[in-house]
C-alpha positions in Angstrom: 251.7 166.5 99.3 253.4 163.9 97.5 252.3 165.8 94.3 253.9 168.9 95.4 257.4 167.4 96.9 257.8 166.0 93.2 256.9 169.3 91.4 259.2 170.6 94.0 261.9 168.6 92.6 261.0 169.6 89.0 260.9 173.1 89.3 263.8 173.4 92.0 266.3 170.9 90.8 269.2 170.8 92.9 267.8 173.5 95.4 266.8 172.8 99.2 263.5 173.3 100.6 263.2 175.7 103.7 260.1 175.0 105.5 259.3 178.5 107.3 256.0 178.2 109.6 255.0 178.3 113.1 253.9 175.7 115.5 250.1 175.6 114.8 250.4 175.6 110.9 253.7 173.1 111.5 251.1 170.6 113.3 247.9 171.1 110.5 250.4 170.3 107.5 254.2 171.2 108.0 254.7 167.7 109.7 253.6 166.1 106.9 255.1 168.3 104.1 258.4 168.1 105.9 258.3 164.3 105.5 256.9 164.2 101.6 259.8 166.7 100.7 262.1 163.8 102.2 261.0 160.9 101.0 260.3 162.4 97.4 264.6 162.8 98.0 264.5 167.0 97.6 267.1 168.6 99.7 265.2 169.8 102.9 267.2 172.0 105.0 266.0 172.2 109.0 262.8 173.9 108.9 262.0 177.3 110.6 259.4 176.5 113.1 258.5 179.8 115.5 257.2 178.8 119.0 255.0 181.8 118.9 253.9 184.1 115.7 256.2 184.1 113.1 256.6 187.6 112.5 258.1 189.5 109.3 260.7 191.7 110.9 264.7 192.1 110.0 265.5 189.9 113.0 263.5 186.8 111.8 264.8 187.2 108.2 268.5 188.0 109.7 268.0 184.5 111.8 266.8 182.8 109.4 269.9 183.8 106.9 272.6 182.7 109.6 270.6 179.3 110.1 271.5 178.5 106.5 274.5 180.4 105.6 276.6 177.6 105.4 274.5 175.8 102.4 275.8 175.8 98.8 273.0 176.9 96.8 270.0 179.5 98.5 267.2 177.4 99.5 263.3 177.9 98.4 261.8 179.0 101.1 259.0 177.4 101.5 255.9 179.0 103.5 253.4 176.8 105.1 250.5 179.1 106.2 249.7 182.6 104.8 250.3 186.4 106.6 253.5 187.0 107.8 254.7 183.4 107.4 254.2 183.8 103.8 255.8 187.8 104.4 258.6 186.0 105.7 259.2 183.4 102.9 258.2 186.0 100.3 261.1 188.8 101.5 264.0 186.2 101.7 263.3 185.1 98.5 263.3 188.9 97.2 267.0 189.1 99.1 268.0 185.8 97.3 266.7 187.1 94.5 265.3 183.6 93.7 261.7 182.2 94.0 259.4 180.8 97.4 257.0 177.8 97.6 253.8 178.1 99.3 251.6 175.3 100.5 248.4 176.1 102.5 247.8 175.1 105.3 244.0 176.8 106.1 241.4 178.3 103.5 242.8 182.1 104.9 246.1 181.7 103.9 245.2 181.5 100.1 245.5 185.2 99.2 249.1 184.8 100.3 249.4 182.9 96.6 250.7 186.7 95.2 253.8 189.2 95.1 252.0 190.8 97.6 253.6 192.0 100.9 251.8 193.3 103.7 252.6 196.9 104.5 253.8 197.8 107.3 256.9 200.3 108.5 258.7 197.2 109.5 257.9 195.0 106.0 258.5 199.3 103.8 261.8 199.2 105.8 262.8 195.5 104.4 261.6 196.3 101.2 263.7 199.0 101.2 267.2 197.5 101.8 266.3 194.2 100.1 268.2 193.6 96.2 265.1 192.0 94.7 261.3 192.5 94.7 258.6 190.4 95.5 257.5 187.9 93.6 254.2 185.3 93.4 255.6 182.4 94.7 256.6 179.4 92.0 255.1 176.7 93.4 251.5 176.2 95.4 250.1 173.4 96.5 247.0 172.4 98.9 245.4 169.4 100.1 241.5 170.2 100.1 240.4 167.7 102.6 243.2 169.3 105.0 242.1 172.8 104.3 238.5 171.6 104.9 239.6 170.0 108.6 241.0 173.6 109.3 239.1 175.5 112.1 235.7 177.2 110.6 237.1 180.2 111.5 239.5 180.2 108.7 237.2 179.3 106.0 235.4 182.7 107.4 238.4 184.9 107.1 238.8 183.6 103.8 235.7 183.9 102.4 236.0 187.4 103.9 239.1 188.1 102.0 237.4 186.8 98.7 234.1 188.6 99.4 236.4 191.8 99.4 237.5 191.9 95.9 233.9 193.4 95.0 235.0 196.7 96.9 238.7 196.3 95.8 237.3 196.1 92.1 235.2 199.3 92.4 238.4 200.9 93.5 240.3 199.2 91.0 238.0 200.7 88.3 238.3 204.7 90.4 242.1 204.7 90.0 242.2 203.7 86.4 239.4 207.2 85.6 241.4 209.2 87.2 244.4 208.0 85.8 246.0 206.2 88.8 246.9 202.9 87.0 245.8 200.6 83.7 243.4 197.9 83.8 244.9 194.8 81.6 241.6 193.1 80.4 243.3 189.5 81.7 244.5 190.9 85.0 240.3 192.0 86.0 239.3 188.5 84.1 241.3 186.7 86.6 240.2 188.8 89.3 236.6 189.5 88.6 235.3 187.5 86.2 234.1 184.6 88.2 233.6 186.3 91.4 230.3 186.6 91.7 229.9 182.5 91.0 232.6 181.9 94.0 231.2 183.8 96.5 227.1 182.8 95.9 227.5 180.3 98.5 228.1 181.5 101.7 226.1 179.3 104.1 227.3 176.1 102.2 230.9 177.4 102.8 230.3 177.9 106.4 229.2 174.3 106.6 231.9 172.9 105.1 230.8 171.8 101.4 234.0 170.9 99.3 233.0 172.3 96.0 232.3 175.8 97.9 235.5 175.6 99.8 237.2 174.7 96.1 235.2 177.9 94.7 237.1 180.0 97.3 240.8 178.4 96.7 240.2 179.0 93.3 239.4 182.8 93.0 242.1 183.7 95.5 244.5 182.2 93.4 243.4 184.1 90.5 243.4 187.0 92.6 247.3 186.6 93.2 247.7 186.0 89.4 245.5 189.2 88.5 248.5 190.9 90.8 251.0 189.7 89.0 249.2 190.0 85.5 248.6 193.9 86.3 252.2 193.8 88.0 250.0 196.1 90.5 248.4 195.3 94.1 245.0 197.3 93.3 243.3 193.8 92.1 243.9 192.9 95.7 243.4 196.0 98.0 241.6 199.1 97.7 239.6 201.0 100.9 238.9 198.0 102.8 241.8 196.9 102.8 242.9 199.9 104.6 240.2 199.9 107.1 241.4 196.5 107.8 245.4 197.8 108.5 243.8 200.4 110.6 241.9 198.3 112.8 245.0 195.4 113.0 247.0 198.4 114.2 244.3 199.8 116.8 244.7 198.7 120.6 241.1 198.9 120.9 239.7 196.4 117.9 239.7 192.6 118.9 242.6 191.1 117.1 241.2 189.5 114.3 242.2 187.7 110.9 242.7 190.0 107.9 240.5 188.5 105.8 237.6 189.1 108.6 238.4 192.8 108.7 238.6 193.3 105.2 234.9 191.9 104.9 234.0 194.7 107.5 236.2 197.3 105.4 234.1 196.3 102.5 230.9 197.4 103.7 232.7 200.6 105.0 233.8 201.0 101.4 230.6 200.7 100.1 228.7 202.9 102.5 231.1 205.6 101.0 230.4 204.6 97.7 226.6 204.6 98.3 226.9 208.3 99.9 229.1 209.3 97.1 227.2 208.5 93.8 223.5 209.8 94.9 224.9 212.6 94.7 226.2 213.8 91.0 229.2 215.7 90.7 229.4 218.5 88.6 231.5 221.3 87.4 229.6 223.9 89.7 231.0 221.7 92.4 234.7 222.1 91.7 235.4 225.4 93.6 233.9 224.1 96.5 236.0 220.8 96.6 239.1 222.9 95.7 238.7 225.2 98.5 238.0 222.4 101.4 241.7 220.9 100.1 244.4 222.0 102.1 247.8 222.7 101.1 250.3 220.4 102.0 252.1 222.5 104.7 248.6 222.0 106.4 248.1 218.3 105.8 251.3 217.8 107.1 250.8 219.9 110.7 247.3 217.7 110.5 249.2 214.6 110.5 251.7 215.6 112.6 249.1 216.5 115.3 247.1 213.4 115.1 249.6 210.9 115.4 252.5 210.4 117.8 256.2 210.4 116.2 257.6 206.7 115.2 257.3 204.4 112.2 253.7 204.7 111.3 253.9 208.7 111.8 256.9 208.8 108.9 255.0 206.0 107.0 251.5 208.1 106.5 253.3 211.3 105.9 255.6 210.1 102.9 252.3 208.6 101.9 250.2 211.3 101.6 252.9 213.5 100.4 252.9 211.0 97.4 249.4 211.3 96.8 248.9 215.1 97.7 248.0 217.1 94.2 248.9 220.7 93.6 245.6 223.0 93.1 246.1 222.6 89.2 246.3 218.9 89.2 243.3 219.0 91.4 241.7 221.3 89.7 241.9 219.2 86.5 241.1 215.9 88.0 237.6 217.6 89.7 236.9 218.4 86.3 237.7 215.1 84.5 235.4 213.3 87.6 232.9 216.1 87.0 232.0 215.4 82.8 233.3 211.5 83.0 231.1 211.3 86.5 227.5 209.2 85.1 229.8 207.0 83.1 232.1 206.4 86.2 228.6 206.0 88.0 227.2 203.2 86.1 230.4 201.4 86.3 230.4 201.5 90.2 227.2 200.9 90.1 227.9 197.5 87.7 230.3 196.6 90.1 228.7 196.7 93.6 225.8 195.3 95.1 222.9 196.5 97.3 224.3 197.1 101.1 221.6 194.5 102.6 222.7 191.9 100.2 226.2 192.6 101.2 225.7 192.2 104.7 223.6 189.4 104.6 226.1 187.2 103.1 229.2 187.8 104.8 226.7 187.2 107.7 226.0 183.9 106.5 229.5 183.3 106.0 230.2 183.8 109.6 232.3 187.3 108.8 232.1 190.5 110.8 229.4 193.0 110.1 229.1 195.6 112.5 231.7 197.4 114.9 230.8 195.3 117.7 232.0 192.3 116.2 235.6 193.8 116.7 235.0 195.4 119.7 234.3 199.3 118.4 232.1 201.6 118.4 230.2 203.1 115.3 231.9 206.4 115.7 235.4 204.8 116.3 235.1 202.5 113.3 234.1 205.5 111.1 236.8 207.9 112.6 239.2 205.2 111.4 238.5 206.1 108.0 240.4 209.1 108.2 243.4 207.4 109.0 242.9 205.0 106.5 243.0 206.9 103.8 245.7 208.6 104.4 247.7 205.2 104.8 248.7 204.4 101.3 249.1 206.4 98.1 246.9 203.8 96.3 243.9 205.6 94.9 240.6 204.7 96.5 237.0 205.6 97.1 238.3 207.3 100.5 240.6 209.8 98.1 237.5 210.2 96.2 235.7 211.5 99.2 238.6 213.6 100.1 239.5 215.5 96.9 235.8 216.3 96.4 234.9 217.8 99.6 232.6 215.0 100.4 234.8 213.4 102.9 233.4 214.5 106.5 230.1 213.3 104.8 230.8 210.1 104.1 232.3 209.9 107.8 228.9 210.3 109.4 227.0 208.2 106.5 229.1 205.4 107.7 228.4 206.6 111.4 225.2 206.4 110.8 224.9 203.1 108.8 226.2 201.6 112.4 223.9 203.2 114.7 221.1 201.4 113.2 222.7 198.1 114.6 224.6 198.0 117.8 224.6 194.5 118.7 227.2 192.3 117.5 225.8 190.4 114.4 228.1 187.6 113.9 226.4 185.9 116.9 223.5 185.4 113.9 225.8 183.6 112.2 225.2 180.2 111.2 227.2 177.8 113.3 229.8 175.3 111.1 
């Protein structure tokens, strides 16, 4: 901590710090922080400590604001803890237009270390009215021995959220085929590169070993500098992480971590992948595809019809409006998937790993693997698909399935790859 107060100070000269946290992560390391920032003599402006959940809506930012109005120079905020505490500090600093801190307080709030926002109608709305973007935060610090003292649980969620970058890299490598976005060779070095060798060691994780816990800090990181490099979120999210916002926005999943979901939304992910690629794709199956697509008029009455007017409603519509091709366009991107589809295979197939393997060591891990860890069913968790995909306009296997007809199978694969297993497998988890 002392470390970080005097590369605060460096960095920051001249500027105050603005601790932004909430009780729990104020107690594991904002206590402390608070009192290194002051005796290292940076300018530490009264922190913002929420009784409850910090949440990142206009009425915490607007508080926040008012608290420090009065204050020569805009503060760094500084977020201790990940999700929306790091939202928070993230989206002042985009309206001061100037850069955030973060120092992390448990092994899940790592992936908070990027430009990244978490999307929601609330956060799209900021964004929105807000002068500046998003931006990786300036300055991160961590004490491992702290993070290790976190609850297990968090080192779970986190290794969740790493584990997911094997899914998000799959869809990483779809969008760039089909044209979607670019691939800067040092933005999937950072991200990919070294994943495999960070997340070999589940069990050891789960029990606490330093160097595995280290392993994990240090691929999230990279992860939120692979955002930055690509100046693109898809080296962070692809399909599962959309599962994941479904399930976070469902009243009937238990309320869990991100970073636990997103493990979950990986093997949904790959279950469509798997149900995808035995299958070739070929021209003789373009008119098929193009005449299961509906035209938007349709898609929108769909929508409209499944969801109940409000801010998720207009969010998903202006989403899949973004994303919705004309019959040319689809016609032309059917037939580039259709003659680039074995080379697109083999990619995938680099990329991914066997289902079994998957499970088994987010199991170990202590992560999610079946619906009944959060509390659903297999046919509710593989309905959810079709709201996540039409939840961003990011390109991902789920679009995949769409555009090529294949959709409604993939639906029941995933159905099906959950029937096989109804009882909650995390309870098989090793204990930390």
């Amino acid at each position: 901590m002392k470390t970080f107060a005097e590369r605060f100070l460096q960095q920051f000269p001249g500027r105050p710090a603005l601790l932004m946290t909430d009780q729990a992560n104020w107690n594991l390391a904002g206590r402390d922080l608070y009192g290194a920032l002051k005796e290292s003599n940076v300018p530490v402006l009264r922190p913002h400590v929420s009784d409850g959940t910090l949440t990142a809506a206009a009425e915490t930012l607007d508080a926040v604001k008012a608290a420090v109005a009065h204050t020569d120079a805009h503060p760094v905020p500084v977020a201790v803890g990940g999700g929306d505490i790091a939202d928070c500090a993230k989206l002042l600093a985009a309206d001061f237009r100037g850069p955030w801190a973060l120092f992390l307080s448990r092994p899940d709030s790592v992936s908070a270390a990027s430009p990244l926002v978490t999307e929601t109608p609330e956060t799209l709305r900021i964004l929105q009215a807000t002068p500046g973007k998003p931006v990786a935060p300036g300055l991160v610090g961590y004490d491992l021995p702290r993070l290790l003292r976190a609850p297990a649980d968090a080192r779970a969620a986190g290794y969740g959220d790493l584990f997911s970058k094997f899914a998000a890299g799959a869809d990483w490598l779809l969008a760039a085929a089909v044209g979607e976005t670019a691939i800067p060779p040092q933005a999937w070095e950072a991200a990919q590169d070294r994943l495999v060798s960070r997340t070999i060691h589940p069990k050891e994780l789960a029990d606490g070993d330093a160097a595995a816990l280290q392993d994990l800090v240090d691929g999230l990181l990279d992860v939120g500098r692979a955002c930055t490099l690509a100046q693109s979120p898809y080296p962070a999210r692809g399909a599962e992480d959309l599962f994941a916002q479904v399930w976070t926005l469902s009243a009937h999943a238990t309320p869990l971590p991100h970073g636990k979901l997103a493990a979950l939304g990986s093997l949904c992910a790959l279950v469509f992948y798997i149900t995808l690629l035995r299958t070739p794709f070929t021209p003789d199956h373009i008119p098929a595809a193009l005449a299961t697509y509906p035209d938007w008029s349709a898609r929108e009455a769909m929508i409209s019809s499944l969801l109940p007017e409000g801010a998720l409603r207009s969010r998903i519509l202006s989403e899949s409006r973004a994303k919705h091709l004309s019959p040319e366009a689809l016609r032309q991107r059917l037939a580039a998937l259709a003659y680039g589809w074995e080379d697109l295979r083999e990619k995938l197939d680099r990329q991914l790993m066997y289902f079994p393997r998957m499970r088994a060591m987010l199991l170990c891990a202590g992560c999610p693997v079946t619906p009944a860890d959060i509390g659903l069913t297999p046919a509710r968790a593989a309905a959810s698909a079709i709201v996540a995909q039409m939840l961003s306009r990011r390109y991902t296997v789920l679009d995949l399935a769409y555009e090529t007809g294949r959709f409604a199978d993939c639906v029941a694969a995933l159905q099906d790859a959950f029937e096989i297993d109804r009882t909650p497998a995390t309870a098989a988890a090793p204990t930390p």
